[in-house]
N, C-alpha and C positions, 0 to 999 in steps of 0.2 A: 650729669652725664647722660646721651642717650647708649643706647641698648639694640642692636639688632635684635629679632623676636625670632625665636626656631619655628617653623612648623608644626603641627601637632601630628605631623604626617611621617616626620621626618624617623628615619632614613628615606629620601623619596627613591630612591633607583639601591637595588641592592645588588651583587651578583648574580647570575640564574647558572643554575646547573645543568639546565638544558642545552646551552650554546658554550661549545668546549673552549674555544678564547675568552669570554666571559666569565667563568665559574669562580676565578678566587678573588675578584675584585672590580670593582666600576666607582671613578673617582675624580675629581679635577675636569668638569664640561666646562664648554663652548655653549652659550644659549643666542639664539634671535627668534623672534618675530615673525611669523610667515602666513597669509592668508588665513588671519585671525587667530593659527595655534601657534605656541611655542615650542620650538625645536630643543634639542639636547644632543648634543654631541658630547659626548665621554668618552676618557681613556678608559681601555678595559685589560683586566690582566686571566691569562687562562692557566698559564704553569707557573712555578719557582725557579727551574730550572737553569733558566736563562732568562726569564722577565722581561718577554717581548710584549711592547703594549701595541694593542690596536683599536680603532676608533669606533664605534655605536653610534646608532641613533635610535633616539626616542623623541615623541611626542605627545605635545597634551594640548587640551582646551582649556583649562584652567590656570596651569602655571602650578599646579598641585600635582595632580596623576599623571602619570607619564605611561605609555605604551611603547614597547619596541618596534621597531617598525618592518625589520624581519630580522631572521637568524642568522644574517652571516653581518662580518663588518663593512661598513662604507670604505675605511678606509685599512689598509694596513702595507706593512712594507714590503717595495716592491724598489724603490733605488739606490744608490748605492751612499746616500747619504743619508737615508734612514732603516737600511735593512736590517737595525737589531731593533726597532720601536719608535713608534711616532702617539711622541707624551702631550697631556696637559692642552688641548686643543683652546683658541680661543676665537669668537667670532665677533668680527666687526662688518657691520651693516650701512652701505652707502644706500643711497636715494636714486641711484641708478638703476637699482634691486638685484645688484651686487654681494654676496658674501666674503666677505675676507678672512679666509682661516691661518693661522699662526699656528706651526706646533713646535714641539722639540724633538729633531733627529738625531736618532744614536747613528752613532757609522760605525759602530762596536757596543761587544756587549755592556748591559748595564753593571754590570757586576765587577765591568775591566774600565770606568770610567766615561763609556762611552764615545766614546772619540777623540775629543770630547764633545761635548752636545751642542748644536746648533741649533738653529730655528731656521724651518723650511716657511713658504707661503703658496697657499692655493687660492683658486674663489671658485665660487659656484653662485648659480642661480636659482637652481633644484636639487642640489646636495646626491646629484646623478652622474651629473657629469663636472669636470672636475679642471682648472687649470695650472700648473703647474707655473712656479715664478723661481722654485728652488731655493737654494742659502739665502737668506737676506741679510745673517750677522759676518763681524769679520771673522775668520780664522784665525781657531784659536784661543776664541776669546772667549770661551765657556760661555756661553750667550744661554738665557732661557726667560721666561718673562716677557714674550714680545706683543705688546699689544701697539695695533691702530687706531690711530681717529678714525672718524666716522667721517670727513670730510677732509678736503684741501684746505690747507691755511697757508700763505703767499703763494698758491699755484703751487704749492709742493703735499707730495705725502708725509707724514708725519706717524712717526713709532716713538713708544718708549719702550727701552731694554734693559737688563741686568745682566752686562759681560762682568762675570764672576774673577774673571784674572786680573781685570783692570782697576788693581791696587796697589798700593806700596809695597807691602807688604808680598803678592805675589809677584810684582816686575823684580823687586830686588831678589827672592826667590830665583828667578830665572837670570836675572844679569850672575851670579853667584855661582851656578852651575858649569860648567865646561863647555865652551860652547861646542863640541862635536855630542854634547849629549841632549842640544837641544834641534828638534826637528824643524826646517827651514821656515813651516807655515804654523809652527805651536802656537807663538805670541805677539801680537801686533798693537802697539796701543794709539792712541791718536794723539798725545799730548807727551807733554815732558814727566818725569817721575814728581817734581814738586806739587804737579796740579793734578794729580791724580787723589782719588779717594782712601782714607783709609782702610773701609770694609767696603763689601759688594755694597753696591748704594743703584737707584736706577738713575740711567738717561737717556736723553734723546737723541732722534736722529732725522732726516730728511731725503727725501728720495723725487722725482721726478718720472720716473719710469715705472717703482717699485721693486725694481731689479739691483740698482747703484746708488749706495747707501752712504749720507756721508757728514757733516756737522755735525761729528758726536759730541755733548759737554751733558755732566751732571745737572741733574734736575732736585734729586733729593738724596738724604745720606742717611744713614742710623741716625737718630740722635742722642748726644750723650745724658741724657737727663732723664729718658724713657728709656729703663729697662728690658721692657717689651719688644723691643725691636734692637739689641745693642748690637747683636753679630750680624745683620742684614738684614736688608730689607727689598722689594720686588715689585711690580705692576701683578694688579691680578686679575679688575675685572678694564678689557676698556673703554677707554674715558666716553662720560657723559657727557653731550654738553646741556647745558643749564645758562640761567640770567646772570647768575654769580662766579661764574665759569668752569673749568671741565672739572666733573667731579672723577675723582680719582682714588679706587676700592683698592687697597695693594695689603699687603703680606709684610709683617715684622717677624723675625726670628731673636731669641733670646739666647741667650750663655749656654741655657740648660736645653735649645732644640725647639722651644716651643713656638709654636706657630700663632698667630692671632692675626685679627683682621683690624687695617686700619684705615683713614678716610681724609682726604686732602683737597683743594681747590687748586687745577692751575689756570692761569690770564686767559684768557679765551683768546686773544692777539696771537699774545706770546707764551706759549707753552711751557717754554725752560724755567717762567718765574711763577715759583709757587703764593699764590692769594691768602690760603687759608690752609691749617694742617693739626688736625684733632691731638692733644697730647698721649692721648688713652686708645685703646682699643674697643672696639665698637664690637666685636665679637672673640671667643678664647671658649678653648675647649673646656667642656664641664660637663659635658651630657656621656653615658658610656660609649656610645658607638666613634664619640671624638678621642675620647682619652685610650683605648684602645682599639689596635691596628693594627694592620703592617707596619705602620708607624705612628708610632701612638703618638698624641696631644698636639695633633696637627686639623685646622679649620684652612682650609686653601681658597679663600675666593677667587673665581676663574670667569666667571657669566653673569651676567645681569639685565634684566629687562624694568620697564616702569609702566605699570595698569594701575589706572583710575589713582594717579597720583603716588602709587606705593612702588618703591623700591625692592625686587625680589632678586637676593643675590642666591647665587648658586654656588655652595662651594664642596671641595673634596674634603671627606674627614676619617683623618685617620689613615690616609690611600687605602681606602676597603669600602666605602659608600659616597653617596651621593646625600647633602645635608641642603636643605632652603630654610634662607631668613629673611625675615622682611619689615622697612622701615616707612614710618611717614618720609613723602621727599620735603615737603616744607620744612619740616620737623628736623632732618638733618642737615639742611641747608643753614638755619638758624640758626642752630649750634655753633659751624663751621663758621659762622660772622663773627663769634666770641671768640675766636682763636685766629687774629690777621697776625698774617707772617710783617 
């Protein structure tokens, strides 16, 4: 089995008590690549109260120390689909020298469900200015998890997502109810109930514009054999591509809550079909700053970059810091040959 390796650095980003949105929490970033330094974009939390998150930036030369890059947030809310918090930011980098950021919008407090949560999309080039593309999941559908390629594949954009409703288990939930107690735009699924998943599982989708989102079908599920992931599973960091195809860092949740990180191939052609998919978790909370939290026994990969061959993921632990681990890429690429789907 390989091992992601923790930092000796690590917690690398902690709270500061100097910047009042910041103070009880920095957790779950967005990383890329930028005239030689590495960026960090994080969710940051500053009250309990109502646990509105707003977005930071930091930067480093190394991919180890990070510096904030001033006191207030780049990002926080401001419309009316993310005015209670905008979580969990994720950044995908085109060749164009494009930013593509993903996050999840509360349209209500976190505490009330939030909306429920969606996923808005922005880009940037200088992480100043800022473009707004708005909802990209359907309504309703509990969507969070959304990352981008990094490129076109048949002339189209390409996401994977994790709409939370879109299961047996929650359509018949909702056919079961009254319908005057369900809201017009609650639940929308794309398929029939038989072909739906049993737990939140991720998939894909494709877009033309990046505004009109549409070929949704499953890409992966829990699987019943691996514990580690039995009650859901998520995208976390997005996809790489590579010679053996897009490498794919995503989030298993367990029975008991637990969070762990796991590592898959899909076709570089064709997206939906997975090549390769590790049985084990590549990383799980052990260290203290993971096992207690806000939420304890939680490792969230969210970012990831590749210097001088090594794999450096960045993930949220514990929703209270900021955690780096880092892997050979050959090294997990060969593993991943041992496990063809």
């Amino acid at each position: 089995m390989v091992k992601l390796r923790r930092s000796k650095l690590n917690p690398i980003l902690t709270p500061s008590k100097k910047n009042w949105w910041e103070k009880e929490a920095v957790f779950n970033p967005g990383v890329c690549q930028k005239d030689g330094r590495v960026f960090l974009l994080y969710r940051a939390i500053g009250e309990y109260e109502f646990y509105v998150s707003r977005l930071g930036l930091a930067w480093s030369d190394d991919g180890f120390r990070f510096r904030r890059v001033n006191r207030e947030p780049i990002l926080e809310p401001t419309k009316l689909y993310d005015r209670w918090g905008c979580e969990d930011p994720r950044i995908t980098s085109f060749s164009d020298g494009r930013f593509f950021i993903t996050y999840t919008a509360l349209s209500e407090p976190a505490n009330n469900g939030g909306g429920p949560p969606a996923t808005a999309l922005l880009s940037t080039k200088d992480f100043k200015n800022f473009r707004r593309y708005g909802i990209v999941t359907p309504f309703g559908s509990d969507n969070r998890d959304v990352v981008l390629f990094p490129e076109k594949i048949k002339r189209k954009y390409i996401m994977l997502h994790r709409p939370h409703r879109w299961t047996q288990r929650e359509v018949l939930r909702m056919f079961n109810q009254k319908k005057s107690d369900i809201a017009e735009s609650e639940i929308w699924v794309p398929s029939t109930l038989g072909n739906l998943p049993e737990k939140p599982s991720i998939w894909i989708g494709q877009s033309r514009n990046l505004r009109k989102w549409s070929g949704y079908e499953v890409v992966m599920e829990p699987r019943e054999d691996c514990q580690w992931e039995a009650m859901k599973i998520g995208a976390g960091v997005p996809p790489i591509k590579t010679e053996k195809g897009w490498l794919l860092i995503y989030h298993g949740v367990d029975n008991q809550k637990v969070y762990r990180v796991g590592a898959a191939l899909l076709d570089l052609k064709d997206p939906s079909k997975v090549v390769a998919r590790l049985p084990y978790p590549i990383l799980e909370p052990e260290e203290s700053y993971e096992k207690e939290g806000d939420v304890p026994n939680v490792v969230f990969p969210t970012g990831a970059i590749i210097r001088d061959g090594i794999l450096f993921v960045y993930y949220g632990a514990a929703d209270k810091v900021i955690g780096l681990a880092t892997i050979e890429m050959d090294l997990l690429l060969e593993e991943l040959k041992q496990y063809l789907e």
